[in-house]
C-alpha angles and dihedrals in degrees: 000000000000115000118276110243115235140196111183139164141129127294122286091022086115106256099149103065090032092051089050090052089041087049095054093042087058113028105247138134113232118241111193125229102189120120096216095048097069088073119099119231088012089111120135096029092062093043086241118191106269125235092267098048087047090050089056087052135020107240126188143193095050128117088018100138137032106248084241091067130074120236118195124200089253090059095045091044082054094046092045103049087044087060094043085058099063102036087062088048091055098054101253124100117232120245115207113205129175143078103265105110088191096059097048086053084045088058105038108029132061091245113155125215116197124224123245131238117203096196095048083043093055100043082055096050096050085052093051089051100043087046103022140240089290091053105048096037082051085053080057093044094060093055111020107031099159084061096041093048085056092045121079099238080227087057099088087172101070100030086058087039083052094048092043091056095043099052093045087051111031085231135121112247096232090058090077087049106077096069095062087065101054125085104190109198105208091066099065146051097179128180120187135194120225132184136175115270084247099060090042097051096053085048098053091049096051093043087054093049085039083055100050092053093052088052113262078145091066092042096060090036080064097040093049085052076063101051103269093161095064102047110108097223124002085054092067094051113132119287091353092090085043101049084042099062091041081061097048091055098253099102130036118228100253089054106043085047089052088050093048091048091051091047092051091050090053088047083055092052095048087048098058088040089059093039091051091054081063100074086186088081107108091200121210113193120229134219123233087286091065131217091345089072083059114053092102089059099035084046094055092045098048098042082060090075 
């Protein structure tokens, strides 16, 4: 199968315009890989592609879920190679495009993500309480010593994650382990765009005060009406928790904007840690305009795959 082609970078570099000019240069339909996009009716807020932009290039893997609904990594991989699929049988490549580094290794590499079992879990959980975190990491240990050695004995989370997996699938934890740590170089053409912390920061700060005038605040004011504040994870989107509790009188607006700015730099943070761990990144660094001052460049060196 011939590589996936990739345009990646953190939030607020600019990827959205750039992907829609690099699309059209090649030929390609967009496949986001972006966590938050996958929510219906969460539009302005994560910066979603409008209407119009989505009318230049067919774009796929939005508006998937209700927010009311969870969405784990293993249904998005499924999603996202389905529609893969069918973009290649149709003539067109896919393009993937966003700043979740999971998502991109979700995509292009054979990466496996167990299910979960609430009962086994809580059963689990109720043991760990009743013997302790020692006891039940040193249970692991006995018959999964590759997981326990990379799980702090004090971390009761992940050793009952580790013994949960093991018993619904009848396979050690660690055995899921070994693909995270292979590149392989032959998946993936990948471009991503890179700016200084400087530039990003003043981006992210004028895109979250872009977003409030074109009426994320609205948006949030609806979705609360629906029951934003119970749902497990769309509810704790970005700015969306914030902008909630401003609504419900617990936060004033300039707080809750200044709370919003610093959680999305440290998003932007988390996404170029992930990306930095994938050496198969070939990284262009952009100018105080972001990713659209690169699509010559981004251009040239995708079309090399």
């Amino acid at each position: 199968m011939e590589p996936f082609l990739a345009l990646v970078g953190p939030t607020a570099s600019g990827k959205t315009e750039a992907a829609l000019q690099v699309a059209e240069a090649l030929g390609a339909e967009i496949l986001s890989i972006d966590s938050m996009l996958v929510y219906r009716d969460m539009d302005v807020g994560t910066a979603k592609p409008t209407a119009e932009q989505r009318a230049r290039v067919p774009h796929h893997l939005l508006d998937l879920v209700e927010p009311s609904e969870t969405f784990s990594v293993a249904a998005f991989q499924a999603a996202a190679r389905e529609a893969a699929d069918d973009v290649r049988r149709r003539g067109p490549r896919p393009l993937l495009v966003g700043g979740s580094g999971l998502y991109l290794r979700a995509v292009v590499d054979e990466l496996e993500f167990p299910g979960t079992e609430p009962d086994v879990r809580g059963d689990l959980e109720v043991e760990a309480a009743a013997v302790g975190a020692e006891r039940m990491h040193g249970r692991l240990a006995e018959m999964d010593p590759d997981a326990a050695s990379k799980i702090e004995p004090a971390n009761v989370r992940r050793t009952v994650r580790a013994l949960e997996v093991a018993a619904i699938t009848g396979r050690p934890f660690s055995s899921y382990a070994s693909a995270w740590d292979s590149y392989p170089p032959d998946r993936v053409r990948a471009a991503g765009v890179r700016l200084t912390p400087e530039q990003l920061s003043d981006r992210v700060e004028t895109r979250v005060r872009g977003m409030l005038a074109a009426g994320w605040l609205e948006e949030v004011e609806r979705l609360v009406e629906r029951g934003l504040g119970g749902w497990l994870t769309s509810s704790q989107a970005i700015g969306y928790a914030e902008l909630a509790r401003h609504l419900a009188g617990d936060l004033g607006l300039e707080d809750a904007v200044r709370q919003t700015v610093t959680r999305t730099r440290h998003l932007a943070r988390r996404q170029m840690a992930w990306f930095r761990r994938d050496p198969r990144i070939r990284w262009f660094d952009a100018g105080p305009e972001g990713a659209p001052s690169l699509v010559g460049d981004l251009v040239a060196y995708l079309e090399g795959a």
